[in-house]
N, C-alpha and C positions, 0 to 999 in steps of 0.2 A: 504494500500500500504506500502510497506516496506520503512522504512525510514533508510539512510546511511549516516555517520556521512561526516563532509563537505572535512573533511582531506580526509580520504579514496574516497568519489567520485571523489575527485581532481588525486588521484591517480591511479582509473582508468580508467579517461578519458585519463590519459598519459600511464597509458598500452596499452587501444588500439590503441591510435595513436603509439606506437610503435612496435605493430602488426602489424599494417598496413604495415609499413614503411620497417620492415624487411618480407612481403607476407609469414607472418604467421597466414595464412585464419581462420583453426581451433581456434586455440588462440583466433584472432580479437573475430569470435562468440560467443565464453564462454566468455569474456572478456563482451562484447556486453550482452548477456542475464542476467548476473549478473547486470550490470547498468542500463539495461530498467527497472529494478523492482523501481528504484532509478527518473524515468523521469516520471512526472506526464503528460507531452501533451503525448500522443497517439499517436498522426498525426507524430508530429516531431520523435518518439520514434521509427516508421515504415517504416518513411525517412531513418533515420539513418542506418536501415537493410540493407534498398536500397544500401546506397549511401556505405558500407561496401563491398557488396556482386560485385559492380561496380565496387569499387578501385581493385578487383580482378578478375575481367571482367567476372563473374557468370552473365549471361543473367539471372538468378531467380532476378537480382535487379528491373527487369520491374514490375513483380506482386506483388514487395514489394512497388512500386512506388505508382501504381493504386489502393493497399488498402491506403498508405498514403492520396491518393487524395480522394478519397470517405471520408475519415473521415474527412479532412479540408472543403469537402464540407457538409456535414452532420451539421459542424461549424460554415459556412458561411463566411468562412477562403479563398478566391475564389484566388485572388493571391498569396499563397502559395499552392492552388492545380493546379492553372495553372503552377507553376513551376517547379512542380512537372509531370506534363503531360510532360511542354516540354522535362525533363528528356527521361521520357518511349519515347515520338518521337525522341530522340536522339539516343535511343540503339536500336529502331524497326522503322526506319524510315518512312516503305511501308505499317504501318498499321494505313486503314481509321477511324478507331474508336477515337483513338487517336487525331489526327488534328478535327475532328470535336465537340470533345469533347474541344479543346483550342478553337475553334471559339466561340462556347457557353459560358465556360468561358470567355473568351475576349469581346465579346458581353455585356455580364452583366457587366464588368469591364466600358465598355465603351472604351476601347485601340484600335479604329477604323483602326490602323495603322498595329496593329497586328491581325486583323479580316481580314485586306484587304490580308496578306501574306501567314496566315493560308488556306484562300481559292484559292491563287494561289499554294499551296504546295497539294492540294484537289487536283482542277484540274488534274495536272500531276499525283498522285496517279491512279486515277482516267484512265488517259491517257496509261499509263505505264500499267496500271489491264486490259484493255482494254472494259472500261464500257463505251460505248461513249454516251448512253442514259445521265448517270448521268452525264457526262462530258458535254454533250449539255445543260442542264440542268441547272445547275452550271453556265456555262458559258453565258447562256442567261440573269440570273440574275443581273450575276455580271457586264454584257455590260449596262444592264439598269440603273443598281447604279452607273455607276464608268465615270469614262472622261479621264481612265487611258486604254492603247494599250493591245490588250492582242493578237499579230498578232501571236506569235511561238506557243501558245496554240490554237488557231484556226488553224492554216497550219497543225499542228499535230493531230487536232481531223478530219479536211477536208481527211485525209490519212486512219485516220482509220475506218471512213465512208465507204470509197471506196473499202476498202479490205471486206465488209460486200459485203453478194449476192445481194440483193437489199437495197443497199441506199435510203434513202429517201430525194427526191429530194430538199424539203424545207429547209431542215437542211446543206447538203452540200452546195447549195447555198448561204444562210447565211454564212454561216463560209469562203466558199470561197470568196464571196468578202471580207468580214474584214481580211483575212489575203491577200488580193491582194492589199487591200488599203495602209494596213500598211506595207506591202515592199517596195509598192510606196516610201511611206513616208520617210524610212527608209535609202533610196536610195543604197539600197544596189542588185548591180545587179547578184552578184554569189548565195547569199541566193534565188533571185527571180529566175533564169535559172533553181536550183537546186528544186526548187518547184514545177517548171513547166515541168523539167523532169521526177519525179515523179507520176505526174499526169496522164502525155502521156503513163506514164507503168501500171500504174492503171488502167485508164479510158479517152481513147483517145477524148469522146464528148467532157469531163470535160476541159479535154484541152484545146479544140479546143475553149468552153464557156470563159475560162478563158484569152485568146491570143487575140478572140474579147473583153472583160473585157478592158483588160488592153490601145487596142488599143481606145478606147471607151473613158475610164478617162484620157487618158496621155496627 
């Protein structure tokens, strides 16, 4: 590996920090591939492309991200590749690979705080892609693990159930009582109308299930 005297690296880490500063992109990167030759981590060395090509909002900083991350994981480096992730989920938000890749890492971290969020940002993925298998999925898991509401991702997956030809009736059931309960809960009566509105334009039985539901627990 090429070795650079400590004067000169010191001198172009302040060139390219003032590449940067003046969105002189070109510059940063020869500035940039000169000094990688100089940076013995790899992982960090790959970040740094990332985090270059970012400061100049080049979406290629994502797949400089995700090779940095394979190589901290490669390392066993896990909290620097997870930060690395959260980066790429920052500039590519909609993409599932990403978050399940931070639950994995966060799982082996043990950061159970940040496993429970990641798989709330799943779901919605998930909801949004319009995958409601996986989102029922998901979501059943996480009902059995957790003591924590999850009523707007149920009211939301109960909808898009509905807009399927044939629903399957176990699943909407499911999902609609726990978001009927947790409006209950919630006491919120414009969220509950507006849900029950919904329904009636969906699927009038579901309705009609849910109005006895409600009259039922109140």
């Amino acid at each position: 590996m090429m070795q650079v005297p400590s004067d000169k690296y010191n001198v172009a880490w302040f060139k390219l920090a003032e590449c940067v500063a003046r969105g002189e992109k070109e510059r940063a990167l020869g500035v940039y591939r000169l000094l990688s030759h100089s940076i013995e981590d790899q992982a960090f060395a790959v970040q740094l492309e990332g985090d270059i090509l970012l400061a100049f909002n080049d979406k290629a900083a994502v797949d400089k991200y995700v090779q940095a991350a394979k190589k901290y994981i490669e390392e066993n480096r896990l909290l620097q590749a997870a930060a690395v992730y959260e980066h790429a989920h920052a500039i590519e938000p909609n993409i599932v690979r990403y978050t399940k890749k931070l639950i994995e890492l966060y799982t082996q971290l043990k950061f159970m705080d940040k496993v429970l969020q990641c798989q709330r940002i799943l779901v919605h993925q998930y909801l949004e892609q319009k995958q409601s298998m996986e989102a029922h999925q998901l979501l059943v898991d996480l009902l059995k693990k957790n003591e924590y509401s999850f009523t707007q991702e149920q009211k939301q997956l109960v909808l898009l159930l509905l807009e399927q030809p044939h629903p399957i009736d176990e699943q909407v059931n499911m999902h609609l009582e726990g978001a009927l309960e947790g409006l209950m809960m919630g006491d919120n009566a414009q969220d509950l109308q507006q849900f029950l509105t919904a329904l009636d334009t969906l699927n009038p039985l579901y309705h009609e299930y849910a109005l006895k539901y409600l009259k039922k627990n109140s």
